[in-house]
SEKOL-349904 format. One record per residue: x, z, y of N, C-alpha, C, CB in turn. Coordinates in steps of 0.001 Angstrom, whole numbers, plus 500000, padded with zeros to 6 digits. Glycine has a CB too. Layout:
N
XZYXZYXZYXZY;...
***
This chain:
306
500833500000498783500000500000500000500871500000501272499056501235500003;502025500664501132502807500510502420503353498808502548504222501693502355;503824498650501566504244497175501783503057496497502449504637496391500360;502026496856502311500722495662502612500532495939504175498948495989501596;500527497399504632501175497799505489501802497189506383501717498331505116;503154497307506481504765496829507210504208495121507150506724497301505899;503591494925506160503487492952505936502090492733507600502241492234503317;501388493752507251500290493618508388500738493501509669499401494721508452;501349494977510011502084494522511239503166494006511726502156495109511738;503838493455510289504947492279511239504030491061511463506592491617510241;503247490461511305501985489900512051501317490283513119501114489870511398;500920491241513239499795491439514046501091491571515743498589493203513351;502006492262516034502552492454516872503190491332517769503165493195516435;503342489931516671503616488621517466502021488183517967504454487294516359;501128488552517352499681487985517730499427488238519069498499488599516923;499531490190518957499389490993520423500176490523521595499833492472520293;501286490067521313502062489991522358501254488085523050504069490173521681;501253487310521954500620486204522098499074486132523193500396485888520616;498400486909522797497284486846523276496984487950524846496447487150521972;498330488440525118498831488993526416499154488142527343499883489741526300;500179487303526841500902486114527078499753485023528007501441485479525456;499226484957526704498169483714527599497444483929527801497702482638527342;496311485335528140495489486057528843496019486121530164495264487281528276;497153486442530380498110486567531732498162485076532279499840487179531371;498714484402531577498614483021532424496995482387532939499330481812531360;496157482450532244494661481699532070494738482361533355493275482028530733;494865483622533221493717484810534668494899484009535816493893487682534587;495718484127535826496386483627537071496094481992537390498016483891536885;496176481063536475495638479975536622494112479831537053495897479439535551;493488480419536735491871480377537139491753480192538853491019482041536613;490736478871538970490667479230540570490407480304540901489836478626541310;490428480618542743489886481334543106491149482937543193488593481167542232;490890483701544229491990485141543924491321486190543813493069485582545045;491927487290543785491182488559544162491044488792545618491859489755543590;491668488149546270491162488422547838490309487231548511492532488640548851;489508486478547574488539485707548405487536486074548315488395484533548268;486862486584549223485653487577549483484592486650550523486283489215550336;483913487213550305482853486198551748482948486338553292481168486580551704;483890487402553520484523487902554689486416486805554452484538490155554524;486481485955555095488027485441555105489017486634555706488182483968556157;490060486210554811491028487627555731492276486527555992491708489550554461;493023487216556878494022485984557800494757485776556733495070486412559308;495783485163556981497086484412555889497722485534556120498094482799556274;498202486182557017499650487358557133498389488495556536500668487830559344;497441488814556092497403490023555541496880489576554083496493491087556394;496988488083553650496795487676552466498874487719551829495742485916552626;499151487089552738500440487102552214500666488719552213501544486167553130;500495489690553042500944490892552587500437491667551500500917491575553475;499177491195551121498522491639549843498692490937548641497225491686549991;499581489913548753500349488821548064501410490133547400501162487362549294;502262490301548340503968490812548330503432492363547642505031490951550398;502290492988548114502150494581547369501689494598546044501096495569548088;501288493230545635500578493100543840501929492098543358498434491955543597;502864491760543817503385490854543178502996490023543161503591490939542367;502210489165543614501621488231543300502138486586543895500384488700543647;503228487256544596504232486099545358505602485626544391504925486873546961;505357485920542969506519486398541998506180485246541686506625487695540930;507348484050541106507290483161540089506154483956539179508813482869539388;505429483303538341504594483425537177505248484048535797504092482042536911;505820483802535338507060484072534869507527485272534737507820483545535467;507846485730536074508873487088536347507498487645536456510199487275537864;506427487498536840505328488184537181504902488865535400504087486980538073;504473487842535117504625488106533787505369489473532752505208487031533598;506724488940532756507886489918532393507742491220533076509288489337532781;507207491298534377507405492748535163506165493502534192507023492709537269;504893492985534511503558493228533704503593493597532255502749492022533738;504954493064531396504568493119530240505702494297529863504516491665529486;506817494456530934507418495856531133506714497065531529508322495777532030;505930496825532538504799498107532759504140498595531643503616497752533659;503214497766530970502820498295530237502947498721528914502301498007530399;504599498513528660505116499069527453505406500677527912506533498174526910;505679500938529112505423502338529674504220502855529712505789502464530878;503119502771529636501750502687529446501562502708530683501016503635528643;501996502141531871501233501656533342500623500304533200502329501526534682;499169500354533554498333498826533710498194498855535193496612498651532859;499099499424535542498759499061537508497912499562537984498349497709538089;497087499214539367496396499287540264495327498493540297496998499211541121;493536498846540041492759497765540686492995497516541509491765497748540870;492845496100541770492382495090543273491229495110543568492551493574543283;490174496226543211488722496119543458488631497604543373487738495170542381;488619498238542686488255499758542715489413500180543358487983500549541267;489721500312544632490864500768545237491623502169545260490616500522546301;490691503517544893491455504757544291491589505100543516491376505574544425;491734503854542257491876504232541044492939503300540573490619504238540298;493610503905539134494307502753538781493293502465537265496209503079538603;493946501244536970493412500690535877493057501825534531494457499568535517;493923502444534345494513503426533357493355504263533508496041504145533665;493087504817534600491568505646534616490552505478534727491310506296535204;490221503712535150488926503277535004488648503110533115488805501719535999;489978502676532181489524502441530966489421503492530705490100501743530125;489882504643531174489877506482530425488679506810530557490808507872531212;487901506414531548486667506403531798485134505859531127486878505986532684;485481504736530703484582503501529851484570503419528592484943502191530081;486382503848527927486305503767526931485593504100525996486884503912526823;485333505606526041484421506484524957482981506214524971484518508047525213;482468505373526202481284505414525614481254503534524766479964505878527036;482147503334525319482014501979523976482326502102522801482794500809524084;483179503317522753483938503451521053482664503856520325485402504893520760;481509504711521134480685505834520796479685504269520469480236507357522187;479144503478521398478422502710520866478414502181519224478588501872521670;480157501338519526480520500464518287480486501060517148481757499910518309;481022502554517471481414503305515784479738503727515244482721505275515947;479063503977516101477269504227516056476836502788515029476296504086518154;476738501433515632476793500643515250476956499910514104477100500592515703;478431500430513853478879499966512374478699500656511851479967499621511948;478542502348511901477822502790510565476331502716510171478059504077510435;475491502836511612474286502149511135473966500498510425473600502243512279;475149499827510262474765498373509998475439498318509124474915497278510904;476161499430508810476792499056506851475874499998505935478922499719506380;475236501374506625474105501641505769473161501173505307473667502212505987;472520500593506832471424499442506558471549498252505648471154498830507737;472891497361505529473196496291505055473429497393503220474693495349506118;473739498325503457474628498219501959473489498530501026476078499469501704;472478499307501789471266500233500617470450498994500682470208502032501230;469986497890501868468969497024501957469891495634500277468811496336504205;471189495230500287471551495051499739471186495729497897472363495088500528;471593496848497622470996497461496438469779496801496102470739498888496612;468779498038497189467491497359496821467367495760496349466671497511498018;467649495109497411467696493721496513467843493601495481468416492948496677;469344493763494781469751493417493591468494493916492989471128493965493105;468498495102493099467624496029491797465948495528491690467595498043492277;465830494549492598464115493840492805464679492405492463463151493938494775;465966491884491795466299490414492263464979488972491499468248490146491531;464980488815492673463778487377492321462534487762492073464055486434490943;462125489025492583460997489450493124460576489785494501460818490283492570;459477490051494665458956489921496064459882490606497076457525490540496173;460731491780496782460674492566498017462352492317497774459802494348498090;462439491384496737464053491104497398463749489625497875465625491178496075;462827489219498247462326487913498909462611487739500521460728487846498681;461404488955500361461119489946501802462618490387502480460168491642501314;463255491056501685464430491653502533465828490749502418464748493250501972;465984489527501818466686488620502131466050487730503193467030488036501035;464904487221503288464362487027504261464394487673505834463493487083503763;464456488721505804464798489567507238466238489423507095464263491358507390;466676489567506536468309489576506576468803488489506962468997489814505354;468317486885506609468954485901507270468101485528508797469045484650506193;467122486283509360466439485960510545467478486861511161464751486251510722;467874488505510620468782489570511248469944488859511648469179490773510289;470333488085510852471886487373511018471901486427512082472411486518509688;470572485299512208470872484468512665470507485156514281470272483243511995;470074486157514608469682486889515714470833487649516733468781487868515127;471424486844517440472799487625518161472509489115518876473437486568519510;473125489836519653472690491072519931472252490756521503473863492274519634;472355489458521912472501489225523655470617488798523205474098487447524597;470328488311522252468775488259522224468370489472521715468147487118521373;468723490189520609468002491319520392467310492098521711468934492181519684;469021492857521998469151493549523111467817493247524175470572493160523683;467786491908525083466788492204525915464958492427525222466982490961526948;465046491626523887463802491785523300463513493150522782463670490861522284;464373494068522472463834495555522002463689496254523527465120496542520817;464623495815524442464289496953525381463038496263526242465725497456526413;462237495137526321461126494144526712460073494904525807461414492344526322;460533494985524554458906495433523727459215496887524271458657495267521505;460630497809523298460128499113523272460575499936524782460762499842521860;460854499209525921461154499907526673459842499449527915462739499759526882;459507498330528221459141498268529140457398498229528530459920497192529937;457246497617527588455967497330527081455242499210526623456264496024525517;456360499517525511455705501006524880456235501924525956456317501572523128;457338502173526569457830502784527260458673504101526471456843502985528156;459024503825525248459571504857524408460822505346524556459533504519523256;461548504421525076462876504445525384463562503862526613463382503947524433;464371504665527371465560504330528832465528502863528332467600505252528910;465689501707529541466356500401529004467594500253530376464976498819528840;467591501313530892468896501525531682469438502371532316469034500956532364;471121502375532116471752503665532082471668504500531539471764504148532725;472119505734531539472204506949531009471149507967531430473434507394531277;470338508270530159469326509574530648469914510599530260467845509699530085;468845511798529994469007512921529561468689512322528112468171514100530249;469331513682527190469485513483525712470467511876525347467700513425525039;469950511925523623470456511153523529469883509397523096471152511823522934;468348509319523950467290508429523641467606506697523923466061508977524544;468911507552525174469611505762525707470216505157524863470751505604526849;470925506008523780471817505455523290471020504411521897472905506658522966;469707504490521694468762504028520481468698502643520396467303504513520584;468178501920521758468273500750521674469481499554521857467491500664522284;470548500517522427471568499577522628472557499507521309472343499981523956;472737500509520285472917500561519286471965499953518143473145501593519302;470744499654518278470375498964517331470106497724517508469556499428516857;470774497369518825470816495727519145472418495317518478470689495332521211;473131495885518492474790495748517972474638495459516965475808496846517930;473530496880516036473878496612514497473023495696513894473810497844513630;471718494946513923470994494660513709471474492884512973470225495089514814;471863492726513541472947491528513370473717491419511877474177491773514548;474506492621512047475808492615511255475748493416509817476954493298512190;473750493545510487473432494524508959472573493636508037472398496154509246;472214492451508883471268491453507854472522490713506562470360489822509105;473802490531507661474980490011506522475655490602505480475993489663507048;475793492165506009476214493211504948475196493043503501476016494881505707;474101492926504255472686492993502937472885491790502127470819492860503609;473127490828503105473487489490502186474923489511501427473519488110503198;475688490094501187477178490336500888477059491346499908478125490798502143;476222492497499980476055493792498565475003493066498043475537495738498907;473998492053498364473544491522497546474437490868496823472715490957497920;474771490137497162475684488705496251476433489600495474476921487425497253;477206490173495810478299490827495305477664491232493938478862492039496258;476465492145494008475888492751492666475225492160491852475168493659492778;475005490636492684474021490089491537475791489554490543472463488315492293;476726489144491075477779488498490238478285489909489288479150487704491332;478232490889489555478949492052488658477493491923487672479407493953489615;476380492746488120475354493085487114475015492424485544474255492895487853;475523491086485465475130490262484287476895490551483796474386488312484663;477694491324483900478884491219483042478803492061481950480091491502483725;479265491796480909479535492783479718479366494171479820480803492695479302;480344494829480559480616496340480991479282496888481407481720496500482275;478246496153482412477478496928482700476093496180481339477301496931484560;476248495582481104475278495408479792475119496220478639475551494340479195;476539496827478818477100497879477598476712499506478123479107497701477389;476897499538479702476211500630480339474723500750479734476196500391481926;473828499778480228472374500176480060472288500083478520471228499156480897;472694499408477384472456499734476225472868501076475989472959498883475430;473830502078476659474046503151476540472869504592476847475097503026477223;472279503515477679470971504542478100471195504915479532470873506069477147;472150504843480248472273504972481539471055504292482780473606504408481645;470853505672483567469686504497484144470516503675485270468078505318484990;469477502944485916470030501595486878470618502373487982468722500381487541;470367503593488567470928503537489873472355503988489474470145504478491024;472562504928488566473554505487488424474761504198487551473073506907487678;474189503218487015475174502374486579475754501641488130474470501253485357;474694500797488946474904500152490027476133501138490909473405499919490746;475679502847491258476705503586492142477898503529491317476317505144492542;478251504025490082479137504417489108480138503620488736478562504694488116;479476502009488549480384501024487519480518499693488680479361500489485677;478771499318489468478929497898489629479316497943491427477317496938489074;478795499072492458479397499293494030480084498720493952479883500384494675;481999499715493750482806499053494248483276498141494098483333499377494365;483804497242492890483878495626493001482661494976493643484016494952491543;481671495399493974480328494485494936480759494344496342478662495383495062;481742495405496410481819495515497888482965494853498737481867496884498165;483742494570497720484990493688498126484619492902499189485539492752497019;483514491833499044483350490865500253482895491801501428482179489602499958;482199492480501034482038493392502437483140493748503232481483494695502185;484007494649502339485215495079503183485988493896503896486243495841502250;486025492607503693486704491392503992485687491154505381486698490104502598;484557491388505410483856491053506409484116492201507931482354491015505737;483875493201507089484561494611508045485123494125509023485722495597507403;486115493711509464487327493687510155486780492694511127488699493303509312;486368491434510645485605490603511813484252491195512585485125489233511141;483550492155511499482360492636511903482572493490513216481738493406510771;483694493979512768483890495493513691484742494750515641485662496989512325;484919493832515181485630492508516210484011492472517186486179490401515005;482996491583516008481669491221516701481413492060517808480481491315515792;480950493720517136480608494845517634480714494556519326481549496010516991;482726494704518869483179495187520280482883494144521495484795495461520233;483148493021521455482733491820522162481221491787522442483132490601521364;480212492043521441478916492591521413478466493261522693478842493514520341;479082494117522622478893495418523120479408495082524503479652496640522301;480240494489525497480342493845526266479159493238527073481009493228525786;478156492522526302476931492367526662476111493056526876476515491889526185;475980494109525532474938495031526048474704495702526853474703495610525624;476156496187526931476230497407527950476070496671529317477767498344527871;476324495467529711475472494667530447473980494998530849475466493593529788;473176494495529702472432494267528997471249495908529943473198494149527216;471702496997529245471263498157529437471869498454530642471468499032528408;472764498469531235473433499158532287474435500090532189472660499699532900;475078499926531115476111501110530749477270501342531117476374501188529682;477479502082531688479198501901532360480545502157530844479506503707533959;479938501423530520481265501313529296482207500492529883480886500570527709;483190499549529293484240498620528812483940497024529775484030498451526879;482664497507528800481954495645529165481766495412531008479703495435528266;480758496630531474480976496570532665481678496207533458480946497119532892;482958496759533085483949497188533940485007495238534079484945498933532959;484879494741532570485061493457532223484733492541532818484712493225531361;483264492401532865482632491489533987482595491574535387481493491415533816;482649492464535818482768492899537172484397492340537602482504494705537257;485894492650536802486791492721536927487226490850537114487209493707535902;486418490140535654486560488615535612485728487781536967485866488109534048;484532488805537153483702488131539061484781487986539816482511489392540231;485479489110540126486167489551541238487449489347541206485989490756541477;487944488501540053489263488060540008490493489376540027489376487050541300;489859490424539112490859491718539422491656491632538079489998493426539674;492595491220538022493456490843536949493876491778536170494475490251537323;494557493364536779495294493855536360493704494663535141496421494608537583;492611495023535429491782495406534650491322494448533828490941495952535217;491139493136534055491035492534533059491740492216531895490818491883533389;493039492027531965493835491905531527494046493099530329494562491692532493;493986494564530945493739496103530388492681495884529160492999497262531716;491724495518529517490372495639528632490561494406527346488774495264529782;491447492990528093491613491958527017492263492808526032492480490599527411;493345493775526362494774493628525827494108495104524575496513493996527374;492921495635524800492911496698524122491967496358523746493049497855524527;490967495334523692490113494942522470490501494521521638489307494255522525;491737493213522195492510492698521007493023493835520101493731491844521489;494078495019520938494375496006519686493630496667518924494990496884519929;492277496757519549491299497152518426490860496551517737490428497595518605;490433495313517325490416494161516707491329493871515755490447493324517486;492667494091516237494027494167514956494264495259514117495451494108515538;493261496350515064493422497720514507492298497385513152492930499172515790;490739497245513565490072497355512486490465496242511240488700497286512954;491283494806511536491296494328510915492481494519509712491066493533511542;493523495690510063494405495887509393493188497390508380496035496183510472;492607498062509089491697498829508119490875498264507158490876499524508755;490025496768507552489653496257506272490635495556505468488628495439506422;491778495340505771492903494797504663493229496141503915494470494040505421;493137497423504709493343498339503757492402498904502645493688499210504387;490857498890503234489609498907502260490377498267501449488114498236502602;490085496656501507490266495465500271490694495935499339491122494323500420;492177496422499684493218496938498799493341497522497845493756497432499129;492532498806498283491825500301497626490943499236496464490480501586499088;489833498502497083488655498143496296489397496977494838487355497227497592;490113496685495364490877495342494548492105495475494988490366493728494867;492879496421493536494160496282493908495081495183493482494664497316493603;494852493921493182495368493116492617495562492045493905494600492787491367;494677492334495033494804491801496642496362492406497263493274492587497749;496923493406496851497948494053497955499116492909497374498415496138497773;499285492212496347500384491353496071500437489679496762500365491318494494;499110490136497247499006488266498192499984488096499690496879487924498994;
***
């Protein structure tokens, strides 16, 4: 497992640095600056707000200085939130996006993994008809449509739930979390399905139920974890979706998470936060995806030699 390990991140660290690289160039290439506002400001206090961001630096050296900062963990100074630096607007946002996503994916691998079971254990009857059926409408349903349609029915229509910002308790957090998972739990269902219908007809578990074992306890016991292999392979992109997801929603609802702070930062041409938020989704993204290479592993150890 360590080898699979050390093999992960001598990959992933040329990726990170890659997708810094040309996140940094795109944002500087993009028309438009952070100081064009609908108010013009003269050339000598553009050029001086030039010379205090660096921004008068070859591209290049600009670059290299940026990618020295933040191996110190400095992301600079907004160009838009002016008494803050970058570093404390994400200290700020972060937790309630982690709090969304991690909400999220465990509601949408419960949902996907038990809606999955059930299937198998009904297969080619009605109610594994029914719940493969919701599962590929769940899938084909992104969270940027969910999202405004649950908080349209259950927020504005029933009035059951906040459809913006933060209330009291924890009632806000209902619909923007089950717009994330809703998605990623119709595919899980489709994935512990498949998975169990290919184990269930093998020898081993044929030899189970002639033993007298009943069905649930063979399915948890013998046929789960090889079912779940494709799942765990999906994990890592799923948990990717989430976060990018969640970008919208929190849109979406009004949440001062990540996403906020993202869009606001890409309007306003504020680089040094954008750049912050690219550079730490990507590591979370490399992060979860080195955790489902580690699931895999566990589930199928005959994967750690590829």
């Amino acid at each position: 497992m360590g080898r699979l390990i050390l093999k992960r991140l001598g990959t992933a660290i040329p990726t990170l640095l890659a997708i810094i690289f040309l996140s940094f160039v795109m944002m500087r290439l993009a028309p438009g600056g952070p100081f064009d506002g609908e108010r013009p400001i003269s050339d000598e206090l553009r050029q001086s707000l030039n010379a205090a961001y660096g921004l008068d630096l070859p591209i290049i050296q600009q670059f290299f200085l940026y990618l020295g900062n933040i191996a110190q963990g400095d992301f600079g100074p907004s160009m838009v939130y002016r008494d803050f630096t970058v570093g404390q607007l994400v200290g700020q946002s972060l937790p309630l996006s982690l709090m969304l996503g991690g909400y999220a994916l465990l509601l949408s691998s419960a949902l996907g993994i038990f809606s999955g079971i059930a299937s198998a254990l009904y297969a080619g009857k009605l109610p594994d008809k029914i719940m493969m059926g919701a599962a590929t409408i769940l899938t084909a349903l992104p969270s940027f449509v969910t999202g405004p349609l649950l908080a349209m029915i259950f927020g504005l229509w029933l009035g059951w739930f906040p459809v913006s910002g933060q209330g009291e308790g924890h009632l806000w957090l209902i619909l923007p979390v089950i717009s994330l998972a809703l998605p990623i739990s119709g595919a899980i269902a489709k994935l512990s399905r498949a998975g169990l219908a290919s184990i269930l007809p093998q020898d081993h578990i044929r030899a189970a139920r002639a033993r007298g074992i009943d069905e649930w306890r063979i399915i948890t016991r013998h046929a789960l974890r090889p079912a779940l292999v494709p799942v765990a392979s999906y994990l890592g992109p799923a948990a990717a979706g989430l976060l990018t997801g969640a970008v919208v929603i929190e849109t979406v609802f009004g949440l001062p998470g990540l996403g906020r702070y993202f869009v606001q930062g890409a309007l306003n041409r504020d680089y040094p936060l954008v750049l912050a938020v690219v550079i730490l989704y990507a590591g979370l993204i490399i992060l979860f995806n080195l955790c489902a290479d580690l699931i895999y592993g566990w589930l199928d150890p005959r994967s750690r030699q590829l």
